[in-house]
Backbone as CSV, one residue per row, in Angstrom:
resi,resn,N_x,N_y,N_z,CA_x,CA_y,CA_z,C_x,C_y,C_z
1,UNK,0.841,-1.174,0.000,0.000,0.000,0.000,0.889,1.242,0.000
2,UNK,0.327,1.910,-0.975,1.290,3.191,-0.885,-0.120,4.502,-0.632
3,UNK,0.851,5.840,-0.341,0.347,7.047,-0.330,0.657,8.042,-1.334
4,UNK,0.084,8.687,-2.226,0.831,9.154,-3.404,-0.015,10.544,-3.380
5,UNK,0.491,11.446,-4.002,0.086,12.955,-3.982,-1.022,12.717,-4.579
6,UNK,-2.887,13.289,-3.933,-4.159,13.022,-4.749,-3.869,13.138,-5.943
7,UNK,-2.949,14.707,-6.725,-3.213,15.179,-7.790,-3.616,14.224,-8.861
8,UNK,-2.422,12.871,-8.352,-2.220,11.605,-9.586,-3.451,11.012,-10.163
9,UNK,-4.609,10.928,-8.441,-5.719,10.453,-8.602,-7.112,11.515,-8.671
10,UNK,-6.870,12.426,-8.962,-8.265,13.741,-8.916,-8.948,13.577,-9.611
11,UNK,-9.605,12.580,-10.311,-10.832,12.077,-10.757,-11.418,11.159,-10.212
12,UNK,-10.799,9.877,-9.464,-10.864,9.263,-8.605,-11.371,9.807,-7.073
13,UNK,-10.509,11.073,-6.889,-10.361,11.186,-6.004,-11.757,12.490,-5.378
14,UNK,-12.603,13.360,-6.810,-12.912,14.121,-6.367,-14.542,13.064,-6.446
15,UNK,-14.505,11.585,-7.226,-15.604,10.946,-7.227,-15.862,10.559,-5.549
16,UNK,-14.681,9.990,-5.179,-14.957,9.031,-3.850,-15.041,10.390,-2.710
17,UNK,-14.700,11.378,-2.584,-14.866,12.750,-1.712,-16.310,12.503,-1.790
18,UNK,-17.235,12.743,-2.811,-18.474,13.398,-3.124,-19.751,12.376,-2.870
19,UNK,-18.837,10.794,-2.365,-20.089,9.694,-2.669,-19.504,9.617,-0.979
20,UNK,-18.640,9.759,-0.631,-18.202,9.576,1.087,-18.334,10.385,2.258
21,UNK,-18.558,11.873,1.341,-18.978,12.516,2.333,-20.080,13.908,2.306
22,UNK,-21.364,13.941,2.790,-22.228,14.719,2.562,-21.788,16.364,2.276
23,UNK,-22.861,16.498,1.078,-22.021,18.197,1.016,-21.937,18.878,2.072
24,UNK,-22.663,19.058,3.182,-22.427,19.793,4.782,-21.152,19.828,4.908
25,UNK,-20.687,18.803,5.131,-19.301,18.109,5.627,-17.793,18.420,5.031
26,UNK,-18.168,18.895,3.710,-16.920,18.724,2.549,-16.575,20.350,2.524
27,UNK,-15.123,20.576,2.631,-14.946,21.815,2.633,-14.566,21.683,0.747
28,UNK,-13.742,22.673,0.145,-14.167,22.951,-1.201,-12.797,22.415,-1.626
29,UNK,-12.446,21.095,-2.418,-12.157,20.213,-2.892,-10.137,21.724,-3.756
30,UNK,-10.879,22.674,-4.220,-9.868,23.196,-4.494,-8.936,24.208,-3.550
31,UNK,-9.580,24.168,-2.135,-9.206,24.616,-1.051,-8.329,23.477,-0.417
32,UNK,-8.927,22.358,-0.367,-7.751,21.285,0.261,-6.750,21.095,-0.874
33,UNK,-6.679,21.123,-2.035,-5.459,20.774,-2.958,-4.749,21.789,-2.727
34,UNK,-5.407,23.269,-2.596,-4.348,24.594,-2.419,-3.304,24.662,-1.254
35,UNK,-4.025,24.098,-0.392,-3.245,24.145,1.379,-1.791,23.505,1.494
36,UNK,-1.874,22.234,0.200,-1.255,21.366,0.137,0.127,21.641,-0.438
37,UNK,0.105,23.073,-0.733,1.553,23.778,-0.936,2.706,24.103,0.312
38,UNK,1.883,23.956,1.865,2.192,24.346,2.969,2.726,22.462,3.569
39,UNK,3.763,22.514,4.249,4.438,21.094,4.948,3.431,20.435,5.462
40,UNK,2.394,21.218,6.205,1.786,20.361,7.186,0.516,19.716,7.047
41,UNK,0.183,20.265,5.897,-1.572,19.874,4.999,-0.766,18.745,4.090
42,UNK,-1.153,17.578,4.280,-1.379,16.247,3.307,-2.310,15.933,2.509
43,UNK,-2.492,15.594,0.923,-3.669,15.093,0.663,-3.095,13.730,-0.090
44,UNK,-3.746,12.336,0.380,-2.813,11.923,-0.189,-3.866,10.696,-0.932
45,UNK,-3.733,10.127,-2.235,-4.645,9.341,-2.160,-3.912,7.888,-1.853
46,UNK,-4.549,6.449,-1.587,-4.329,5.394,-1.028,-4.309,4.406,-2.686
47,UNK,-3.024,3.583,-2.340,-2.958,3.055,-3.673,-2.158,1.736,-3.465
48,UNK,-3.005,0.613,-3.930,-2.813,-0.894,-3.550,-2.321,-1.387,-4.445
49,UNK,-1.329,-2.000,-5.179,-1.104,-2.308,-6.383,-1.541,-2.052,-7.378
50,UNK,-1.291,-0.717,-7.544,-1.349,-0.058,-8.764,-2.953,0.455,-8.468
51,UNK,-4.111,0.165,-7.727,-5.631,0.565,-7.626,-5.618,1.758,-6.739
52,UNK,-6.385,2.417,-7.053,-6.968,3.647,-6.475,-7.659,2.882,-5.292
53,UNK,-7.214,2.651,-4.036,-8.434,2.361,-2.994,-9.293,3.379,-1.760
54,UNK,-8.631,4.820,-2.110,-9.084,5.183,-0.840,-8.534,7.137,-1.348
55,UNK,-8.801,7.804,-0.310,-7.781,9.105,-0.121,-8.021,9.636,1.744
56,UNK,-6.699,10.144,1.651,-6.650,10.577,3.515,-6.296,12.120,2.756
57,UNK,-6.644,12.810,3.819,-6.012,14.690,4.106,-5.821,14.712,5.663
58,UNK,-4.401,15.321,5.829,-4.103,15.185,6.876,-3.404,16.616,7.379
59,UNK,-3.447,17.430,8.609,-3.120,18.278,8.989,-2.230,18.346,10.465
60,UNK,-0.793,18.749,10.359,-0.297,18.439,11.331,-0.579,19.937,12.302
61,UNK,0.005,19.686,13.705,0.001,20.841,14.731,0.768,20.470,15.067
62,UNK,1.315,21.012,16.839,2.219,21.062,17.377,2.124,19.698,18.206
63,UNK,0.452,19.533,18.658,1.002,17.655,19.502,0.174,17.005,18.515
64,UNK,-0.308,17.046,17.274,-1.340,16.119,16.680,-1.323,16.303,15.465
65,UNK,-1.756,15.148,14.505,-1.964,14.831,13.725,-3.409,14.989,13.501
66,UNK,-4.249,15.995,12.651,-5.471,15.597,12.468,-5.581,15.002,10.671
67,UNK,-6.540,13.931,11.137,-7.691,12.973,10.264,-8.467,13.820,9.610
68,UNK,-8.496,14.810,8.864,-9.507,16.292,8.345,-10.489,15.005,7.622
69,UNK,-9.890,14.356,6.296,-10.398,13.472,5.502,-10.340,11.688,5.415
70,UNK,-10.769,10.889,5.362,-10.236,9.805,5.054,-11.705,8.767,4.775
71,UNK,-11.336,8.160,3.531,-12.483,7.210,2.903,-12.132,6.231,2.309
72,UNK,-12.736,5.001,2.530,-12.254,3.722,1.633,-13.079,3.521,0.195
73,UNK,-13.050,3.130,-0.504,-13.772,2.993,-2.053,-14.930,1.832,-1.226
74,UNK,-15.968,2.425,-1.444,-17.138,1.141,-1.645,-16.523,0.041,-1.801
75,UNK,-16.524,-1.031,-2.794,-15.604,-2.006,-3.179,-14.318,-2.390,-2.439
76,UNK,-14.031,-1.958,-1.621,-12.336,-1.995,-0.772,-12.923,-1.707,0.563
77,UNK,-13.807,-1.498,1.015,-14.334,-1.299,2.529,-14.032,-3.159,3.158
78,UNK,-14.003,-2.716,4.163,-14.000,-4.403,4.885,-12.980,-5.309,4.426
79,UNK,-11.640,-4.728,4.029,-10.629,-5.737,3.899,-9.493,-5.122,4.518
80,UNK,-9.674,-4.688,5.174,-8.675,-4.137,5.986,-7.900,-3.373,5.805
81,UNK,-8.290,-2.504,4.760,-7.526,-1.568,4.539,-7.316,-0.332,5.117
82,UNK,-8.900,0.166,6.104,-8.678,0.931,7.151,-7.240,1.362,8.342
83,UNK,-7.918,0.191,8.689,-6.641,-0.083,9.701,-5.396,0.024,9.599
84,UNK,-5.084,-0.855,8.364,-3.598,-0.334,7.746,-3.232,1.086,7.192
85,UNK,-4.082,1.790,6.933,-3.762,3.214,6.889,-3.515,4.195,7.836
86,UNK,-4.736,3.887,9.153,-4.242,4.514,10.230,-3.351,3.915,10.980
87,UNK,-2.902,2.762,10.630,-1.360,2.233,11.130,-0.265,3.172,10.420
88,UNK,-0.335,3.350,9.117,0.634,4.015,8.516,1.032,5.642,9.024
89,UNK,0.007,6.359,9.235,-0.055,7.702,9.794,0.307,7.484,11.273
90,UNK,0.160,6.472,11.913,0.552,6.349,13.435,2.186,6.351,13.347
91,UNK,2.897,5.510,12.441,3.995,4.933,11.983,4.776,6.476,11.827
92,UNK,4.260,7.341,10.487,4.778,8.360,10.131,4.618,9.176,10.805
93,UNK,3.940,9.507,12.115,3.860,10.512,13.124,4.067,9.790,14.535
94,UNK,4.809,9.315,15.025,5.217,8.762,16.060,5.413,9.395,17.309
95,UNK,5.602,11.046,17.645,5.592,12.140,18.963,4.049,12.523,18.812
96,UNK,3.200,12.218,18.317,2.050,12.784,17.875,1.091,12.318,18.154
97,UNK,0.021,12.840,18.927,-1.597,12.244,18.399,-2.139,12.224,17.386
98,UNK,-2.760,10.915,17.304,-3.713,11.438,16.145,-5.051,11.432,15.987
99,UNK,-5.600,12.593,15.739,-7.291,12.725,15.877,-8.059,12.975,15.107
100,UNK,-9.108,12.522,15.000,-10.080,12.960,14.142,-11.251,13.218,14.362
101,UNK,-12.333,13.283,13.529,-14.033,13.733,14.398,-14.804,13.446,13.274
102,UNK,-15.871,12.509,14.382,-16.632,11.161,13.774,-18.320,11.851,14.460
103,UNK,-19.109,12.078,13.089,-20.751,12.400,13.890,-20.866,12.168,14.857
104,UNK,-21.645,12.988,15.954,-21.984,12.447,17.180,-22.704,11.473,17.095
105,UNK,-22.449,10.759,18.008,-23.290,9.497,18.667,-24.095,9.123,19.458
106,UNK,-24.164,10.566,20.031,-25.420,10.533,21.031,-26.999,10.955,21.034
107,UNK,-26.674,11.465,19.012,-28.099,11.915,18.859,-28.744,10.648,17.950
108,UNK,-29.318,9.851,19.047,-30.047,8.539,18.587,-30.955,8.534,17.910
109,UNK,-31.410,10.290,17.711,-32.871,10.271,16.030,-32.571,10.157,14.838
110,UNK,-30.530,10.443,14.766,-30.189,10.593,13.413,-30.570,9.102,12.752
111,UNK,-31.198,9.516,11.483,-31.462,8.775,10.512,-29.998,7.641,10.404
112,UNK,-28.738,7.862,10.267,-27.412,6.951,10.207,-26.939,6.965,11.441
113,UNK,-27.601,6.630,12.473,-26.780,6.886,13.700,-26.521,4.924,13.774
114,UNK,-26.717,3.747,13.499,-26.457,2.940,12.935,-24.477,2.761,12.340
115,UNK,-25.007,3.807,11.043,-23.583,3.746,10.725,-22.810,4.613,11.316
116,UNK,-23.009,5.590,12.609,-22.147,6.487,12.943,-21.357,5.627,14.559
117,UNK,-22.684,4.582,14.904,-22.141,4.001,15.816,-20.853,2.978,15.024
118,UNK,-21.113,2.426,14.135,-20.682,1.308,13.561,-18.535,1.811,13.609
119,UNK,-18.830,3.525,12.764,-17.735,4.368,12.799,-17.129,4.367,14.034
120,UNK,-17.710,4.714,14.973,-16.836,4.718,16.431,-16.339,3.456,16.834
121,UNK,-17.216,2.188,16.787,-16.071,1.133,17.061,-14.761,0.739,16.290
122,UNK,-15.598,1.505,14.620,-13.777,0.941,13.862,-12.561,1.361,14.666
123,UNK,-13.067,2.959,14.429,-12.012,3.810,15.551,-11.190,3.407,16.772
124,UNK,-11.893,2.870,17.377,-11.485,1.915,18.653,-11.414,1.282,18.474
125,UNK,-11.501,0.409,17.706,-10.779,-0.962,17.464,-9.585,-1.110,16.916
126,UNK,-9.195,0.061,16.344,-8.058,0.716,16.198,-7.322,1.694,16.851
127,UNK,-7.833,1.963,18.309,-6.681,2.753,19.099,-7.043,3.902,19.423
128,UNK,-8.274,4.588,19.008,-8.764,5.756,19.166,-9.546,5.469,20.393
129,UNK,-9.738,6.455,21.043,-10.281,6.898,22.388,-11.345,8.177,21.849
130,UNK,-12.399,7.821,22.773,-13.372,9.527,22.788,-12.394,10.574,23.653
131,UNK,-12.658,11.458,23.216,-11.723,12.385,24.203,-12.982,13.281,24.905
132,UNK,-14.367,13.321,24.674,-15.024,14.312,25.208,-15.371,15.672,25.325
133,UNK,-14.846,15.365,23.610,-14.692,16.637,23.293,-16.140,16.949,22.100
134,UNK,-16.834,17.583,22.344,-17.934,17.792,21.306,-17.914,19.155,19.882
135,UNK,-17.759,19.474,19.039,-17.826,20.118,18.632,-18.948,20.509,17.449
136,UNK,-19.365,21.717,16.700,-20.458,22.158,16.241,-19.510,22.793,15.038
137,UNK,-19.431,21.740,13.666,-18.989,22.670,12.671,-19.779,22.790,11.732
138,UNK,-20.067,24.337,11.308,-21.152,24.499,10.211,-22.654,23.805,10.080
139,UNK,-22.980,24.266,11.905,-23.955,23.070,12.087,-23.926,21.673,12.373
140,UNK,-23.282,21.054,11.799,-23.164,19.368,12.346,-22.348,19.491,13.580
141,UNK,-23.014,18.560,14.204,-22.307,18.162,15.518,-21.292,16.816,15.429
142,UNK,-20.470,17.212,15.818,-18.879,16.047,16.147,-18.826,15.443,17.120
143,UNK,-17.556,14.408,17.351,-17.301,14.193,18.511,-15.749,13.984,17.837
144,UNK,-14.521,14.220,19.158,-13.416,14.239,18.732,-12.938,13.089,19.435
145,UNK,-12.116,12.307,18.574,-11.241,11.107,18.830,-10.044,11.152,18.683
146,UNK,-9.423,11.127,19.661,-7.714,10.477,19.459,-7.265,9.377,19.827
147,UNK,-5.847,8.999,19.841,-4.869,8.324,20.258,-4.096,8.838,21.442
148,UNK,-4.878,9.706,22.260,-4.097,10.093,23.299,-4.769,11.406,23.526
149,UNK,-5.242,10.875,25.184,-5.847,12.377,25.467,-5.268,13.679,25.689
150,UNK,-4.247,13.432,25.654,-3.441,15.182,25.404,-4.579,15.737,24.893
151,UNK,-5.121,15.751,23.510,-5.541,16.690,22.816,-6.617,17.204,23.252
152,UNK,-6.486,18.312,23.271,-7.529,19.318,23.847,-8.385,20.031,22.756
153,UNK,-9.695,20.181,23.469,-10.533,21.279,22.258,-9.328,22.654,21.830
154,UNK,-8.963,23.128,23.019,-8.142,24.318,22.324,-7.360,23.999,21.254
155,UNK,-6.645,23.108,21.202,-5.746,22.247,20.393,-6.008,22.102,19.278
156,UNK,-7.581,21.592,19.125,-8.402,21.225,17.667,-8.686,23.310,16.927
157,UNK,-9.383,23.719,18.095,-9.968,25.016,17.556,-8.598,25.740,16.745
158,UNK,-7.801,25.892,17.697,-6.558,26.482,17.190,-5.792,26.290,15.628
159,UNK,-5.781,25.250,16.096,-5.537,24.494,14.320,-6.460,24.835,13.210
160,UNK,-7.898,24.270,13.679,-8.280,24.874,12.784,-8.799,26.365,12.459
161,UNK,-8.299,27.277,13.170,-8.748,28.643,12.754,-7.420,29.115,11.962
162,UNK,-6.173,28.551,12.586,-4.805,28.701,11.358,-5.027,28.308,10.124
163,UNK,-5.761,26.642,10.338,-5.971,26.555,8.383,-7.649,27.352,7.973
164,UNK,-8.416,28.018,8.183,-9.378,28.422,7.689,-9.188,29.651,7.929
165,UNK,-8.491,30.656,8.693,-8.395,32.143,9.036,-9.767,32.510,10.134
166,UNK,-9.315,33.645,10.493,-10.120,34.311,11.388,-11.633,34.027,11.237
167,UNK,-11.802,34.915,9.913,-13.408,35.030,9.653,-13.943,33.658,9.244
168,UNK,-13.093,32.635,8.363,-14.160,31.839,8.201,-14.345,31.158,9.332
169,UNK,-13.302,31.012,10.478,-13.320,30.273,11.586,-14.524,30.694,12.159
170,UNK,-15.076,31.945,12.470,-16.475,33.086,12.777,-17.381,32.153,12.530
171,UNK,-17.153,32.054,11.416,-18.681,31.340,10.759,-18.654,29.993,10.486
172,UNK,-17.447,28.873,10.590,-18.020,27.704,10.819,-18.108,27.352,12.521
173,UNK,-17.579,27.992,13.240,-17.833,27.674,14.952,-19.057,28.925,15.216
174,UNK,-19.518,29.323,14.410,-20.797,30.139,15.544,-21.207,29.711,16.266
175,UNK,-21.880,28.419,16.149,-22.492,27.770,17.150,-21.843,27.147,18.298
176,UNK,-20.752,27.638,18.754,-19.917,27.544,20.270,-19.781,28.238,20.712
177,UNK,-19.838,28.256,21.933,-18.916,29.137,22.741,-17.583,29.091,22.894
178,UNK,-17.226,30.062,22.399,-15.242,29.697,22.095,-14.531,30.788,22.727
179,UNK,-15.540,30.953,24.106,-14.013,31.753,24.866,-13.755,31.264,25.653
């Protein structure tokens, strides 16, 4: 399994974005390729002998690694290819947490709360912990997971108001209290 710059795969890559993750959710496909001029923004797609199976985007900080993106191809789900990817990012970030944020789970009316539970055990079954951390982006509600509770909400907010700037940070956290 390799990791290779999306660009190789951006037809691939802007199909499996758009079938994996609801438009709410998806920030703007030429905003994550742009970031990707900077060390610490990754986009990378996942590639199994020679197949397109997957793509991760990844954003480093000072104690963490965040999970921004990551999806397996329909067809390639359930062979383990999960796991071996977030083995690989554990591997390549070794002083680091690594976190990400998976729908909440505690709102039991959602229509996929099924598959959102299903999401949290992969997670943990792979090493992730709830950290208790809840967050509200652009409306949807989160929950944040790592590999180590170091990571703090400040930790997550911070990061992400460096990669989105001031104002848009305004307007995808309105709905917190962030002092």
């Amino acid at each position: 399994m390799q990791f290779l710059d999306a660009r190789k795969h951006k037809k691939q890559i802007k199909k499996l974005y758009r079938s994996a993750f609801p438009a709410k959710e998806r920030a703007p496909l030429v905003m994550l390729f742009k970031k990707t001029k900077y060390d610490r923004y990754n986009f990378y797609s996942i590639v199994n002998d020679d197949e397109f199976i997957g793509l991760i985007y990844t954003m480093e900080a000072e104690k963490m690694v965040y999970v921004f993106f990551f999806a397996i191809t329909e067809e390639n789900r359930g062979k383990g290819y999960g796991t071996k990817v977030l083995e690989c990012i554990k591997k390549m970030h070794p002083d680091k947490a690594v976190a990400l944020m998976i729908e909440d789970t505690t709102d039991t009316s959602a229509p996929n709360i099924e598959e959102r539970i299903n999401r949290l055990g992969f997670y943990e079954k792979n090493g992730f912990e709830r950290l208790g951390i809840h967050i509200n982006e652009a409306g949807v509600d989160y929950e944040l997971l790592g590999t180590d509770k170091t990571v703090t909400r400040e930790d997550f907010l911070s990061m992400m108001k460096g990669y989105v700037g001031s104002l848009l940070f305004k307007i995808l956290y309105r709905k917190m209290d962030l002092d």
